[in-house]
N, C-alpha and C positions, 0 to 999 in steps of 0.2 A: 410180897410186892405184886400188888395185880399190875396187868396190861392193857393199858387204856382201848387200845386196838383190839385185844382179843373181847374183851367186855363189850365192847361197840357190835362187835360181830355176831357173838353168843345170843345179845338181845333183836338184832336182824335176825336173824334166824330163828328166834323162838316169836318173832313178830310175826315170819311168813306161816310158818307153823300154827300159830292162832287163827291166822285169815282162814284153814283148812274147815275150821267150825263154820265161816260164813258160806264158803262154798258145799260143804256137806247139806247144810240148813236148805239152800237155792235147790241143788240137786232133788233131795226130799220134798218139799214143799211142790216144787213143778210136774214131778212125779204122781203126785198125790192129789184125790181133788182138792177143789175149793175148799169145801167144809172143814177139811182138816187142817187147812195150812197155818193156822195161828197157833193150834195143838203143835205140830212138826214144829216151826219159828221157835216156840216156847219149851219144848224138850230140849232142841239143841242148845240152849242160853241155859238149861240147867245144868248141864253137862260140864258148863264153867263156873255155873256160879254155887252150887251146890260142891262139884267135882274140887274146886278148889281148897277150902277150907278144911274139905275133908284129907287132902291131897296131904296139905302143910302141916296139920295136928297129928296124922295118924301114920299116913301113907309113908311120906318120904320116912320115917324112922325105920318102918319095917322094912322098905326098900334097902337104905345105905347105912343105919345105925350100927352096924355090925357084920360080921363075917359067917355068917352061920350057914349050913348048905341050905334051911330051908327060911328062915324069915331075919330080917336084922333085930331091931329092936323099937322102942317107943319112944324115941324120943324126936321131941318137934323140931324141926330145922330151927329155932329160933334159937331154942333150947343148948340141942346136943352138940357134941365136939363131930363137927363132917370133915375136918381137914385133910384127913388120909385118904378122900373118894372125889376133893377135890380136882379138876385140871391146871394143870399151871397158867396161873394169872388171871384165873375164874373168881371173882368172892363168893361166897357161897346163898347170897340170895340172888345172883343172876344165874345160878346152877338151879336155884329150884325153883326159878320162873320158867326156865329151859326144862327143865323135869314136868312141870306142872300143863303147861301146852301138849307136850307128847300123853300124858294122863289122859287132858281132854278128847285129844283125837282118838283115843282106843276105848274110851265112851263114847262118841260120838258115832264110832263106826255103825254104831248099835242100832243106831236109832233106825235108820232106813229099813231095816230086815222087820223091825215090829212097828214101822206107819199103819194108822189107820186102825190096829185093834189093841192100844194100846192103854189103861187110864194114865193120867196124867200124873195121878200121886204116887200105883206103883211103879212108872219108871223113874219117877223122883229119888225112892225107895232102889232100884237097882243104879243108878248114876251114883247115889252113895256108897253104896255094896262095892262098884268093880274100882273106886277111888280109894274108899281105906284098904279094902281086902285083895281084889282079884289083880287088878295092874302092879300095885307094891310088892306082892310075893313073886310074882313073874318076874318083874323087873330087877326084882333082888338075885333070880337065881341067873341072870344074864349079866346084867350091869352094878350088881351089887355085893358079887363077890362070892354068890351061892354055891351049888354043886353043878350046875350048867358051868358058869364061870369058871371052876375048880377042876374040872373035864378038858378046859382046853377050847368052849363054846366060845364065839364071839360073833357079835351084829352089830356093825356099825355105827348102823342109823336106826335102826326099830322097826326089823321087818317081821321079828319075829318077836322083840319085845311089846310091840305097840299092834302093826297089823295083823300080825295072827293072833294075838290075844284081842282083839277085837275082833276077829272076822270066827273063830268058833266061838266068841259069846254069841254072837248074831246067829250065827247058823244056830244053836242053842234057844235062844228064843223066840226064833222061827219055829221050830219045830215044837217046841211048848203051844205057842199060841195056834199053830196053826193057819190056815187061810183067812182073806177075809169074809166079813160075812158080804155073800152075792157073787165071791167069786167061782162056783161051782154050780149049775144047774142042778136039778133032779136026776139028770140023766147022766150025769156025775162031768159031764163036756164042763171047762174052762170058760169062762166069758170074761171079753176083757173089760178091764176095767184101766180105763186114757188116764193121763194127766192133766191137769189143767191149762198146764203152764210150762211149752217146752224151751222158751227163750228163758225162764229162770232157771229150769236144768241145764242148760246150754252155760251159761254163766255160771253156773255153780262148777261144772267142771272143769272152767279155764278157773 
């Protein structure tokens, strides 16, 4: 028996949680010059629209399909039996629209650390990587029943399922790509490099 109240709430809050893409997007884009802000705009939108699909076929089963310390299993939310990882009076596709927003956000953290030297197809190519693979195994060993789980772990809200699995992918492909180009003289001195646009980073943060 779902509850009309808790379903109301679960989709508000997986509402606000989506908005998080548009202010990441603002942040990024104002951050960054001109030139690039349609590349930024257009990362972040893949982060959902790529992230998602990938999310629903592959991820959520790995994530909740099962009890295993290191991955669940394959089966699609559409699919697989999820009632035992259920909340009370959740159905189980406002759980994996709830599930599917937090995905996005631990893609999207990504984006800002590699603006500016990034192409557009391979991070197309990583937005699908940390959607079937990297966020669903993580999430599984926290919220899915894993050996984090089975240790006694617990995070509430996704500071460790969501933000730190985003924040060392980022630091990760910082360190892969390295600087950009022009931001180092010959003389090995820092030059900065402005934004374009500090009222849409301003925005992006509220």
């Amino acid at each position: 028996m779902y509850n009309s109240s808790t379903v109301i709430w679960v989709l508000v809050a997986a509402f606000l949680v989506y908005f998080m893409q548009a202010g990441f997007a603002l942040c990024e884009a104002g951050l960054t010059r001109a030139k690039n802000t349609g590349n930024i705009l257009m990362k972040n939108m893949m982060d959902f629209c790529i992230g998602t699909p990938c999310f629903w076929l592959v991820g959520f089963g790995i994530m909740f399909a099962g009890s295993g310390p290191l991955i669940g299993g394959f089966a699609p939310f559409m699919s697989g039996d999820y009632s035992a990882i259920l909340p009370e009076g959740v159905p189980l596709w406002v759980y994996a629209v709830f599930q599917t927003v937090f995905c996005a956000t631990a893609a999207t953290i990504v984006s800002g650390s590699m603006a500016e030297r990034t192409k557009f197809s391979a991070y197309c190519c990583y937005s699908a990587a940390i959607s079937l693979i990297v966020y669903p195994i993580s999430g599984h060993w926290i919220w899915g029943g894993g050996w984090l789980a089975q240790l006694g772990f617990h995070d509430f809200a996704g500071s460790t399922a969501v933000h730190f699995v985003g924040g060392v992918t980022a630091c990760l492909g910082a360190w892969m790509l390295g600087p950009r180009i022009g931001k180092y003289g010959k003389d090995g001195k820092a030059r900065a490099i402005p934004g374009h646009n500090l009222t849409a980073m301003a925005l992006g943060v509220f």
